[in-house]
N, CA and C of each residue as an Amber inpcrd file, in Angstrom:
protein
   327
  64.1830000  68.6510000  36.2890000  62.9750000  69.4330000  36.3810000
  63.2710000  70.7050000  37.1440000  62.1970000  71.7320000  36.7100000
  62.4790000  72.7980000  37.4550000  61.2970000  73.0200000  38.0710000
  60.9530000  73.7410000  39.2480000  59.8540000  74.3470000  39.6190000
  60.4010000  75.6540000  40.4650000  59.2070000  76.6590000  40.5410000
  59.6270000  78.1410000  40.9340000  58.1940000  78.9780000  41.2140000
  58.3610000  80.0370000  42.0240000  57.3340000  80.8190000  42.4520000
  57.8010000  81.7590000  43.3800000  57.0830000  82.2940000  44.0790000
  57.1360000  83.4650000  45.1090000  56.4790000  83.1450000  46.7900000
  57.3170000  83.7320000  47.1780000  56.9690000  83.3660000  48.7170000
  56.8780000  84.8700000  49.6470000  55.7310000  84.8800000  50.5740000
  55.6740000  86.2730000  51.0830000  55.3790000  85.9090000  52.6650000
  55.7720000  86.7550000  53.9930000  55.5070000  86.7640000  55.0520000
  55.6960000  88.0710000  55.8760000  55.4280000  88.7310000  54.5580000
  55.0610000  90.5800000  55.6230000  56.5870000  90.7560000  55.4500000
  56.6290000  91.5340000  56.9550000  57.5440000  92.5990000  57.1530000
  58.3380000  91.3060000  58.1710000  57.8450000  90.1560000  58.4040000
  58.3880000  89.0040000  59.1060000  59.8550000  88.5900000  57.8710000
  59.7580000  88.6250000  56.7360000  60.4100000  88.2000000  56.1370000
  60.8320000  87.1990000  55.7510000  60.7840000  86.4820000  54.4810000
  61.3520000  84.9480000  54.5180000  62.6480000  84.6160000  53.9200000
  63.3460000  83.7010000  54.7250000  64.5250000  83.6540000  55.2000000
  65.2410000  82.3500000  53.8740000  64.2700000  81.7760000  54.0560000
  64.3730000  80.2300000  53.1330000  62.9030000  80.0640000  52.0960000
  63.1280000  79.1430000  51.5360000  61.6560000  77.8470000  50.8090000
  62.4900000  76.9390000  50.8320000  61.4400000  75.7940000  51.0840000
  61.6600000  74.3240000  51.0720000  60.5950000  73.4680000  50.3810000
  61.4940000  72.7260000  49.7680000  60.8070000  72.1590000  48.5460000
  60.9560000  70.7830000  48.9690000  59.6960000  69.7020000  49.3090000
  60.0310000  68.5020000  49.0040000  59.1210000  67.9170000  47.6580000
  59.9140000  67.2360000  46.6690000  59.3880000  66.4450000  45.8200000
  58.8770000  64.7750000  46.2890000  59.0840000  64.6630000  47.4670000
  58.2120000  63.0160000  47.4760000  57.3730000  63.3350000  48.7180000
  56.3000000  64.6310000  48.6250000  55.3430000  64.4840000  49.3090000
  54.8140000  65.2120000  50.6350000  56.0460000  65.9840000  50.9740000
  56.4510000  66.3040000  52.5650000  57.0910000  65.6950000  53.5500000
  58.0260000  64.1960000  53.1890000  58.8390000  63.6330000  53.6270000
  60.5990000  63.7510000  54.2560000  61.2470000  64.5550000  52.8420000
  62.0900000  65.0270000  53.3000000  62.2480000  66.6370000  52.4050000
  63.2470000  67.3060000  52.8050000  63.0120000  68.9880000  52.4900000
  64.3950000  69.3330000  52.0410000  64.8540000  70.2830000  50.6060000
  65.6630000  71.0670000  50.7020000  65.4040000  72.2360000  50.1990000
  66.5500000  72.6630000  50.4970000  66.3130000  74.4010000  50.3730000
  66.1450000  74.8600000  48.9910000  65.1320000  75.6320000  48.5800000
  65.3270000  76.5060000  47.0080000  66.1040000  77.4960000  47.1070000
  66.3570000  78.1280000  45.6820000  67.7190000  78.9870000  45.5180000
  66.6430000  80.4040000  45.3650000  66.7590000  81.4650000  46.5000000
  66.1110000  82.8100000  46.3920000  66.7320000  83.2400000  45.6030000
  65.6080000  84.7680000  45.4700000  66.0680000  85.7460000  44.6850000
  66.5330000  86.8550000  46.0620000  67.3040000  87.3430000  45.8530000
  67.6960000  88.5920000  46.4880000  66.4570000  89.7190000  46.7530000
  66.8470000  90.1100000  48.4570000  65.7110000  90.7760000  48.6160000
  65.8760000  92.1120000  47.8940000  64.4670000  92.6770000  47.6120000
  64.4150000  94.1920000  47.0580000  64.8370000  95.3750000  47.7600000
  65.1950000  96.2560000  47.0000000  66.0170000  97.2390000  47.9270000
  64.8940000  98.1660000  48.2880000  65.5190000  98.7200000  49.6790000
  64.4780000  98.8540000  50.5870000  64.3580000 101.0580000  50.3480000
  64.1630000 101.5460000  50.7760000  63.7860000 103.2940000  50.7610000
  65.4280000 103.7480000  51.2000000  65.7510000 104.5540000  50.8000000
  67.3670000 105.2400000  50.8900000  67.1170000 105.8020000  52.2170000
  68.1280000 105.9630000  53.2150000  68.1290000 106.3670000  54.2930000
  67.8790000 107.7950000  54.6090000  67.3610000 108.3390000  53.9980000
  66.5540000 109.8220000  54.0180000  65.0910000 109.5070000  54.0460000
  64.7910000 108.4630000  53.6770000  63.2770000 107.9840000  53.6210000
  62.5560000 106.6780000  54.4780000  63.9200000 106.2120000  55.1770000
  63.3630000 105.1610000  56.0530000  62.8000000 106.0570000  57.4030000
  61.8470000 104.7980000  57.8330000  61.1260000 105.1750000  58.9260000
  61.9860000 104.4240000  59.8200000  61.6490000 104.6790000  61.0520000
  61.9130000 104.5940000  62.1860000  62.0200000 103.0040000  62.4630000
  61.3620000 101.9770000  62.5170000  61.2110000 101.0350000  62.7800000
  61.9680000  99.6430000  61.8650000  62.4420000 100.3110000  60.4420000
  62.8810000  99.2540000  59.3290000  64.0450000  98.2740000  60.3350000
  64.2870000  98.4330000  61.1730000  65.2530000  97.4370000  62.2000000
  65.1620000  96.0710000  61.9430000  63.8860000  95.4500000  61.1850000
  63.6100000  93.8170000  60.6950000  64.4670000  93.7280000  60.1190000
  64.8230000  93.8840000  58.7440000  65.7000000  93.6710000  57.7060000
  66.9320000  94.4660000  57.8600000  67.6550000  94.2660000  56.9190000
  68.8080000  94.1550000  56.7280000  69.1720000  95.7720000  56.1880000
  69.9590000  96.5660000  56.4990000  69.8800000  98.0360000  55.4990000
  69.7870000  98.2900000  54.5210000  69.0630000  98.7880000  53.7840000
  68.7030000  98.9450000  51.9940000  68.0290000  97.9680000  51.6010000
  67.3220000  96.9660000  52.7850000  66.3420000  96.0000000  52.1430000
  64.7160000  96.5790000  52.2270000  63.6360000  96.1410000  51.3380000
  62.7410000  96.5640000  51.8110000  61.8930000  95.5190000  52.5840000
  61.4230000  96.2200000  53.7410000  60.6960000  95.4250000  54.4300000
  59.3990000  94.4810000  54.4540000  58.8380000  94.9700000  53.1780000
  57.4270000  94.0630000  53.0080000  57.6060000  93.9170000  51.7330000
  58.0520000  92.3620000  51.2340000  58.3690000  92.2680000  49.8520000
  58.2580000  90.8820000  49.5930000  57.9330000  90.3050000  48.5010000
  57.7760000  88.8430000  48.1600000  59.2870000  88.5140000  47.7630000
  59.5450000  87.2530000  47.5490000  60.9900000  86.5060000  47.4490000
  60.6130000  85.8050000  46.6370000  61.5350000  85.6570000  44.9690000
  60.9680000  84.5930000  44.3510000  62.0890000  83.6600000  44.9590000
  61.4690000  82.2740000  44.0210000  62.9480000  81.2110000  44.3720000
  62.8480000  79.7540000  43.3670000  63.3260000  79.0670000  43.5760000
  63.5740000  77.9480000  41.8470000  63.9380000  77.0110000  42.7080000
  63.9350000  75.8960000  42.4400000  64.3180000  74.6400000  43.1750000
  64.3530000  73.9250000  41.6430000  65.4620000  73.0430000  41.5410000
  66.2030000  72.2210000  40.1730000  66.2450000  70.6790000  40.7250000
  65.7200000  69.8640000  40.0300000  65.7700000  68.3830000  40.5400000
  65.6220000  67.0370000  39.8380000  65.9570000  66.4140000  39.8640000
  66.3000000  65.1330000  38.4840000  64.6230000  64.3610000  39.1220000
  64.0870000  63.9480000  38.3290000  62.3810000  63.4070000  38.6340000
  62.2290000  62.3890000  37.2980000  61.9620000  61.1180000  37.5410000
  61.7920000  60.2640000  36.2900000  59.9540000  59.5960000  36.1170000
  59.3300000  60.2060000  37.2330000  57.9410000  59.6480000  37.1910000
  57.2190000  60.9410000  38.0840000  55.3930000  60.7170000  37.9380000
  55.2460000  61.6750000  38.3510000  55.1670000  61.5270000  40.1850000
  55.0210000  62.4210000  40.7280000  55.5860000  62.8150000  42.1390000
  54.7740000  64.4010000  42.5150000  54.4900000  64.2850000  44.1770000
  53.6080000  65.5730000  44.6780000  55.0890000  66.4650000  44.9710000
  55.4250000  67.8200000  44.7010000  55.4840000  68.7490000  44.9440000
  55.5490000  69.3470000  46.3070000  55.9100000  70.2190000  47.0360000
  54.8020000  70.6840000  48.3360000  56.1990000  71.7000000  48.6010000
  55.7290000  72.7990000  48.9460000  56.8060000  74.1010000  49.1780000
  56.1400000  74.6500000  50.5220000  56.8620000  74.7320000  50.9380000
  56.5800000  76.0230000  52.7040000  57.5290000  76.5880000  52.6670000
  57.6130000  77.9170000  53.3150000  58.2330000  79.2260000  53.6790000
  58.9930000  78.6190000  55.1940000  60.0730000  79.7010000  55.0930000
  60.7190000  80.1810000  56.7930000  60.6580000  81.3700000  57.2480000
  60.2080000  82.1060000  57.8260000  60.3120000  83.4920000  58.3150000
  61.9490000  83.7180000  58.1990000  62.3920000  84.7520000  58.6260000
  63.3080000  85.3920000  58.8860000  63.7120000  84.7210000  60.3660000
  63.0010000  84.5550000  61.4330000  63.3690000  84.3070000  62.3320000
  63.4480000  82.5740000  62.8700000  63.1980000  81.8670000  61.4890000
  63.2580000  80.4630000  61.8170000  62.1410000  79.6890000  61.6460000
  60.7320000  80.6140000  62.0580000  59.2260000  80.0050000  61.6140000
  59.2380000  79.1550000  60.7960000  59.0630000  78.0330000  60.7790000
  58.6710000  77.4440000  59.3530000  56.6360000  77.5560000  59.4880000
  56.2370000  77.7370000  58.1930000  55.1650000  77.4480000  57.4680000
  54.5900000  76.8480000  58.1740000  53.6430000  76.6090000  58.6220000
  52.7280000  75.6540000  59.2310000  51.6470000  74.6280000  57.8400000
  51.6540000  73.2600000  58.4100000  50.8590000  72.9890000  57.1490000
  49.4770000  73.3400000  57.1010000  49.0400000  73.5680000  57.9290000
  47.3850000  73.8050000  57.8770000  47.0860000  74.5780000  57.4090000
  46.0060000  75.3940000  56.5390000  45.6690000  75.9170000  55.1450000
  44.8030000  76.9370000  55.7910000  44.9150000  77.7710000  56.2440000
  44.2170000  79.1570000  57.1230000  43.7130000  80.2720000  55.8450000
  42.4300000  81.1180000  56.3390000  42.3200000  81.9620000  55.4790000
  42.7450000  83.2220000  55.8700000  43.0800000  84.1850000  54.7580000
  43.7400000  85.1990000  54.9320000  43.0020000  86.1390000  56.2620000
  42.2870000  86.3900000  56.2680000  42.0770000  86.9500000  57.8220000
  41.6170000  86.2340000  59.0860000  41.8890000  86.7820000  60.3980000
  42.7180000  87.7660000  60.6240000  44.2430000  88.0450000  60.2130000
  44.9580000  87.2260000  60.0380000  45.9260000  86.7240000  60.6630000
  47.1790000  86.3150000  59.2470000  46.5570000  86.7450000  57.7950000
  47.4930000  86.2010000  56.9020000  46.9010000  84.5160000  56.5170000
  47.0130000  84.6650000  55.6310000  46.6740000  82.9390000  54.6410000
  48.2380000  81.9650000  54.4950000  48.0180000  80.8420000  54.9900000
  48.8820000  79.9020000  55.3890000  48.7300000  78.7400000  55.3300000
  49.7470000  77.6790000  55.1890000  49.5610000  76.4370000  54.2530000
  50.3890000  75.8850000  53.5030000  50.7210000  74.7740000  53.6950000
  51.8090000  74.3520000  52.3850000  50.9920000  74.0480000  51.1270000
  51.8260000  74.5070000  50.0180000  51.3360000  74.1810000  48.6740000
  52.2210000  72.9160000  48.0230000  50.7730000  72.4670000  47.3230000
  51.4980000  70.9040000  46.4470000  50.7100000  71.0310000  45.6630000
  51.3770000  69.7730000  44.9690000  50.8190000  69.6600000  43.2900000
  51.4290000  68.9140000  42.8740000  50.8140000  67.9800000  41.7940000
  51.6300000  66.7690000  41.1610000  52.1900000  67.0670000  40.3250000
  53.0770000  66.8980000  39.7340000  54.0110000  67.4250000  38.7840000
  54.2140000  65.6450000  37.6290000  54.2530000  66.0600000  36.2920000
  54.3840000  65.2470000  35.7340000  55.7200000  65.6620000  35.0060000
  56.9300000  64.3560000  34.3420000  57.6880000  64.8490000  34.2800000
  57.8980000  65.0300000  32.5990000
């Protein structure tokens, strides 16, 4: 089976996704996409110091996670910041503060 999507955390950046298929029990890592390239150094501002040079700083990450599944089973993906954060599970709304939460879903195979 495959499953895939996009993961975003600002200008914080995300570092990883973690995918567990039995529920939120145990976790491995999905395979990112490479971050987007960021403004040529005639056009960066002052502060781009988060990321990496030629990355851009506020950008979504897709990513794919591949896994052998013979019945159906919950899903559930959380983010890592850049700096180690993991995702919190509790399901917050986007203001103040950004929308947050692990996502699941049953997946049939």
């Amino acid at each position: 089976m495959s499953v895939g999507g996009h993961a975003y955390a600002g200008t914080r950046g995300v570092s990883a996704v973690q995918v567990s298929t039995d529920g939120g029990d145990t976790w491995t890592d999905a395979e990112l996409t490479e971050r987007l390239p960021g403004p040529t150094p005639a056009d960066a501002a002052p502060d781009d110091s988060a990321v990496g040079a030629g990355e851009a700083a506020d950008a979504w990450r897709g990513w794919r996670h591949e896994y052998e599944a013979t019945d159906t089973h919950e899903v559930v993906v959380r983010a890592v910041e850049a700096d180690g954060t993991v995702q919190p599970s509790a399901e917050t709304d986007p203001y103040p503060s950004g929308a947050s939460g692990w996502v699941a879903e049953t997946v049939r195979p």
